[in-house]
N, C-alpha and C positions, 0 to 999 in steps of 0.2 A: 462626448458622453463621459463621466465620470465614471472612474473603475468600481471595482467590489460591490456591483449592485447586480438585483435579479430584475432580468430587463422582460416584463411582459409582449408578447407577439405584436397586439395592437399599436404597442409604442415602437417600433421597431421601425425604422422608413426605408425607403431605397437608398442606398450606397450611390454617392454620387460617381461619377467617373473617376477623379481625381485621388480618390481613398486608396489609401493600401490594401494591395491584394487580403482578403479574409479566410481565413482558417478555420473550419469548427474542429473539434476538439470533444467527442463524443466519447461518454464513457460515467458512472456513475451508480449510487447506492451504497458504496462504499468506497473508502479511503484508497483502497487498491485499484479500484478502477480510475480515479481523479487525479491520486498523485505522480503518473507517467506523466499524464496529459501536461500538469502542471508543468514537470521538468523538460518538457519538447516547448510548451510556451517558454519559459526561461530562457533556451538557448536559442528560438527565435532572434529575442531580443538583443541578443548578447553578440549573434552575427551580424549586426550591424545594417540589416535590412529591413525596411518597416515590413511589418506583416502582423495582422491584427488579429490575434486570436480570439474566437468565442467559442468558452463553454456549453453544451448541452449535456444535460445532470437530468435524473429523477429527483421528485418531489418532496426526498428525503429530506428532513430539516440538516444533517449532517451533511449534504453536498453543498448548503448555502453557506452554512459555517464554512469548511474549511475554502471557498473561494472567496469570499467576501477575506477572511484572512490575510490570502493571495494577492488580493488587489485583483481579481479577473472580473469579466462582464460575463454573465451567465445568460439561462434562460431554462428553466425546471420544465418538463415533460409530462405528462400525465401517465405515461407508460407505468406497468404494474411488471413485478416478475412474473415467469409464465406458471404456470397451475395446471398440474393433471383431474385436480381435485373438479369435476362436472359442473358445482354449481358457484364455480369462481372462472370459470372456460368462458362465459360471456362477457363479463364482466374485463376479463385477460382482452380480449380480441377488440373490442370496442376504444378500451384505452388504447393498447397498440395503433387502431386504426386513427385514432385522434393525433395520437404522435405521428405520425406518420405526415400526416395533413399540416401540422402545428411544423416542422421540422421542412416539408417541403417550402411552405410560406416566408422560413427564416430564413434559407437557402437562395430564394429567387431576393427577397429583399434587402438581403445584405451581400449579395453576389459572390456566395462565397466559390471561392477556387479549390476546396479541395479539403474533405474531410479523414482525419485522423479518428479512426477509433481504437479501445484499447478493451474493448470485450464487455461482458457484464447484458444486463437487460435496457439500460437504458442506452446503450449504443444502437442496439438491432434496428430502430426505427429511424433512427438519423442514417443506417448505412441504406436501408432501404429504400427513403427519398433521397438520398444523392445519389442511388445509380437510376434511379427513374426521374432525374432532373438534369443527368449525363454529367456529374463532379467526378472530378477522382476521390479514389476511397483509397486510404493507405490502412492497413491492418496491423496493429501492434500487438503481436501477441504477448501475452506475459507468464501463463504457467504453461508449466514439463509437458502434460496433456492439454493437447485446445480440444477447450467446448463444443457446444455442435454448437454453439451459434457462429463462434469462428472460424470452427471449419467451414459454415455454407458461405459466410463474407469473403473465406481468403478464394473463394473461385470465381470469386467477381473484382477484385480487389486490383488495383493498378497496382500496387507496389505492397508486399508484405514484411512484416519484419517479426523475427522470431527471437525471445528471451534464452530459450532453450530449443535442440537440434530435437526435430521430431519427422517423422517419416512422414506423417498426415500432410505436413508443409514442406513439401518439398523442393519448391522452389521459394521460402523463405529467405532471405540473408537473418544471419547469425549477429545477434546484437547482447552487451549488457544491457541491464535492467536499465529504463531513465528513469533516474533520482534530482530529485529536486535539489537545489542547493543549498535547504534548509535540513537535508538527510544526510548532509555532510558535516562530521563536527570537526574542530579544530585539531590539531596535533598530537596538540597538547592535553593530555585527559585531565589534570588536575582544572583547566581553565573553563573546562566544559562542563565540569561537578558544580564550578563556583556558579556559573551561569543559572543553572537551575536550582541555585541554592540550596545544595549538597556539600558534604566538605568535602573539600578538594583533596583532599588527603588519604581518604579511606577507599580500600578496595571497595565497590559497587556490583551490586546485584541487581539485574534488571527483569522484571516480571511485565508482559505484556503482552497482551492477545487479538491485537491489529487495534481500527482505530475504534468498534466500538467494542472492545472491549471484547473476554471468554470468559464465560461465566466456569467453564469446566478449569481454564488455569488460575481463575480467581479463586477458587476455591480449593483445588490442591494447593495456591502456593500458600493460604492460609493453614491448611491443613499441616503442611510440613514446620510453619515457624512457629505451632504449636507444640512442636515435639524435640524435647528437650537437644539429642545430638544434633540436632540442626541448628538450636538455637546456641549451644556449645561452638561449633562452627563456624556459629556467624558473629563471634563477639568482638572481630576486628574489621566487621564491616557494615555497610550500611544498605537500604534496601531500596530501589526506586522503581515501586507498583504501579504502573498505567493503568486504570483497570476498568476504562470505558464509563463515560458518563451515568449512565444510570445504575451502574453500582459501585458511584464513590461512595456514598454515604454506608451502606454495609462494611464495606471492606473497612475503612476507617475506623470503625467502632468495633471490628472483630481483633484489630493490630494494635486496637487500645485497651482492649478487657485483654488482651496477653502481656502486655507491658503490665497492666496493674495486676496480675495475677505472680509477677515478676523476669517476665521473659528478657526485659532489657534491650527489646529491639530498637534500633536506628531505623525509622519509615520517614519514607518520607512520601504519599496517596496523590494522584493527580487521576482525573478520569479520561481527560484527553493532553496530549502533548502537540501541539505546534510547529518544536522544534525538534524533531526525530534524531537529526545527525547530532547534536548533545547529548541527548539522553544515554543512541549508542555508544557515542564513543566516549561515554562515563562509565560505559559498564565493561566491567572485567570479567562478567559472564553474564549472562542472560538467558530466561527460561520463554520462549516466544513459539507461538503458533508459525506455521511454514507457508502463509501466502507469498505470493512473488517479492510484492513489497518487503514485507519482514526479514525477507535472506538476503535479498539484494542489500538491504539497509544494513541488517547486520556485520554482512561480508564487507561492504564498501568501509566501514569506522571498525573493522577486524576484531570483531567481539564475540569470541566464544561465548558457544550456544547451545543449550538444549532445547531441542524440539520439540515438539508436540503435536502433529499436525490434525488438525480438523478431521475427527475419523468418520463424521458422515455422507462427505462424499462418495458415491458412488464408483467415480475415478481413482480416487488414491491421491488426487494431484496433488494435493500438500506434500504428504510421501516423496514423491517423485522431483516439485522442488526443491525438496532439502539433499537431496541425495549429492550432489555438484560436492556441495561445502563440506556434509560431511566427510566424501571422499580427500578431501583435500587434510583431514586430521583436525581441523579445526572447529568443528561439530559436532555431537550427539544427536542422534534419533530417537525416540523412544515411542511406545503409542498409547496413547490417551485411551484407560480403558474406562472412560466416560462415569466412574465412580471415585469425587477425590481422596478420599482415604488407600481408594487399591492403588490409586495414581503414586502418593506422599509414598507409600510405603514402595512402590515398586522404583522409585526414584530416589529414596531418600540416599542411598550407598550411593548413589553416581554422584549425588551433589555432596553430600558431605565429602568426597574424595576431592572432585574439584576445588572447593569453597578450604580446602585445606592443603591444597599442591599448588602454590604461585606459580615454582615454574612449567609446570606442564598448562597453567595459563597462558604463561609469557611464549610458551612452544606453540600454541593453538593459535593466539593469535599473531605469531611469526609467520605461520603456514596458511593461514589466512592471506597475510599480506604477501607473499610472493606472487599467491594464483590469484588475486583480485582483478576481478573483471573490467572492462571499459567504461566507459556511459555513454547506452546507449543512445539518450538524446540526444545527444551531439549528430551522430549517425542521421536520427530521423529528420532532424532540422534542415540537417544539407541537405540532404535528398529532396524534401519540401521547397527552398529555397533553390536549387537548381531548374527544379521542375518548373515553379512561379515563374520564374526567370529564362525559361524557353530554352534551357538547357538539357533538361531530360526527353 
């Protein structure tokens, strides 16, 4: 079967005896929930054992993208996120129930041995036809706080694995983040700027707000490059805005009515990035939302950071992932008071301080680089690979 395709249920046939043990890989709707999966397939590979992973993603046009990218073999779900809202509750339950059925069907007929999830809505239904199909379920967790969907998986879960120590998992093992090997950029930072066609030369500023984009850091960090001390600040470096596909085209024409108005900025606007570990490890500071992915990613290419974390969760768990890094001196916290102008202005003295102290950069991310954590795919691989292997 040829990779990078979404493989409909129908077209899908029994696994002959002879095939490599199969893996799902469950998890999706967003970039946080796919890009673990991705780097535990990666290091499948990389152990030198066949083992065939397949994706199960939501419906999301963005889960095809970034696999089809990968080179992976998919299969999209009908599953919906869940809804308290009464006249979306039926609607919730039905898709669930389809996924469920669509997920047990893809389970018997590619015989799979043992599903990884890694949290999110589009996991729940694949964890819940592998344990009424008797697969192992391994549990990846990724943020400070686990959700209630992950806390009810990790009580059925043959093997758990936690990003961060939490008391809800208590018999987790303790793992880094898995990062893909495209979240890893080279050394060398000038070589990483050229790649993405930055100069290679200039201090870099990184703005991004996961993979589809925050509309709330798109818009402070507009806010702020309109206001002259910052644009004072930044006239030795340059700017590299991620800012999620459906608001390239604004952002674009807001950093170009500031340049013609005389600002002088260096942009350089992409809506999605592909290649994560360059972009980080281009940048000599960076203003990024605090999902798992994004610290992990940050921490890993040692890029000072300010945060920002998603203030509408009801958890905090942005919060609470950032907390590690910042402890470490290599971070900033701040919170998002969901207005960009209070944002700009209640930011603006941290960034102008940074964006004009190189070495209290070059200090951040020295302290970065001591406490950089593992990867944890590696972890999860072997584990999988043992297990397969009638070792565990």
């Amino acid at each position: 079967m040829p990779h990078d395709q979404e493989v409909p249920v129908s077209n899908v046939t029994a696994a002959p005896d002879d095939r490599p043990p199969v893996v799902f890989l469950a998890g999706g709707g967003s970039g946080g929930h796919i890009f673990p999966n991705i780097a535990i397939a990666n290091r499948l590979a990389e152990l030198g054992l066949t083992i065939e992973p397949f994706f199960m993603v939501s419906q999301r046009p963005l889960d095809a993208r970034i696999l089809k990218q990968a080179n992976q073999d998919f299969a999209p779900l009908p599953v919906k996120p869940f809804s308290s809202n009464p006249l979306k509750m039926f609607s919730f339950y039905s898709a669930y129930r389809k996924s469920v059925y669509v997920a047990r069907e893809l389970i018997k007929r590619r015989s799979a041995k043992a599903v990884v999830a890694t949290g999110g809505f589009a996991a729940a239904p694949v964890v819940d036809a592998a344990r009424r199909e008797g697969v192992d379920t391994v549990l990846v967790n990724l943020d400070a706080v686990p959700g209630k969907a992950n806390r009810i998986v990790a009580r059925h879960a043959t093997k758990t694995f936690t990003v961060y120590e939490s008391p809800i998992l208590d018999n987790a093992q303790l793992i880094g983040l898995p990062l893909r090997r495209v979240a890893l950029g080279p050394d060398d930072q000038g070589d990483a700027r050229a790649q993405l066609g930055l100069d290679p030369d200039l201090f870099t500023l990184l703005a991004v707000g996961g993979s589809q984009g925050a509309q709330s850091i798109n818009l402070t960090m507009l806010n702020l490059a309109g206001r002259e001390a910052v644009q004072h600040a930044l006239h030795e470096w340059q700017i590299l805005h991620i800012c999620g596909p459906a608001h390239t085209k604004i952002v674009t024409q807001t950093y170009k009515q500031l340049n013609d108005a005389g600002a002088s900025l260096r942009i350089k606007v992409v809506g999605f990035c592909d290649t994560m570990g360059l972009a980080w490890r281009s940048a000599n500071l960076a203003i990024s939302r605090a999902g798992a992915n994004g610290v992990g990613e940050a921490w890993a290419n040692v890029a000072p950071t300010i945060f920002l974390p998603y203030p509408m969760h009801r958890d905090q768990h942005q919060r609470h992932n950032a907390r590690p890094m910042v402890a470490t001196g290599g971070a900033i916290m701040l919170t998002d008071l969901t207005d960009p102008a209070r944002n700009a202005h209640a930011m603006e003295d941290t960034l102008i301080g940074l964006l004009t102290d190189r070495p209290q950069l070059a200090t951040m991310s020295d302290k970065l680089g001591q406490a950089r954590p593992t990867d944890g795919a590696v972890e999860v691989a072997q584990w999988l690979v043992a297990r397969l292997c009638g070792q565990q």
